[in-house]
C-alpha positions, 0 to 999 in steps of 0.5 A: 179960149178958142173954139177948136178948128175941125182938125183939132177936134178930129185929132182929140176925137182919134186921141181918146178912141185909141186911149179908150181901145187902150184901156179896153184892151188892158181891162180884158187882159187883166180880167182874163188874168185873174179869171185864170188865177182864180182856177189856179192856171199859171202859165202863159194859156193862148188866150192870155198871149192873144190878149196881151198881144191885142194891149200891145198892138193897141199901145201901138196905135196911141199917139206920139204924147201918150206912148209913155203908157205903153211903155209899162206893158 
């Protein structure tokens, strides 16, 4: 296999910060989600609508070949 060129290692090097922002995102959402659960809050708090707001604008920023994971928000 070759060695990657200095382009390609700076696009894999973007592709997994955006992914991992992503998930990170996605990790903080889902936490505040069942923290609030868990207090018996069943409404859409601000809170929750920044979060969800952070996942989306996140899912915004992967690249064109991982768009399908955002399409499950």
């Amino acid at each position: 296999m070759p060695k990657p060129t200095s382009a390609e290692m700076a696009e894999y090097v973007q592709e997994n910060r955006a992914l991992a922002a992503f998930r990170r995102a996605q990790a903080d959402l889902y936490a505040h989600t069942a923290e609030e659960a868990a207090v018996g809050i069943t409404v859409e708090t601000p809170e929750y609508l920044r979060l969800n707001q952070a996942v989306i604008d996140a899912g915004r920023q992967l690249p064109e070949d991982l768009q399908h994971l955002n399409d499950s928000i």
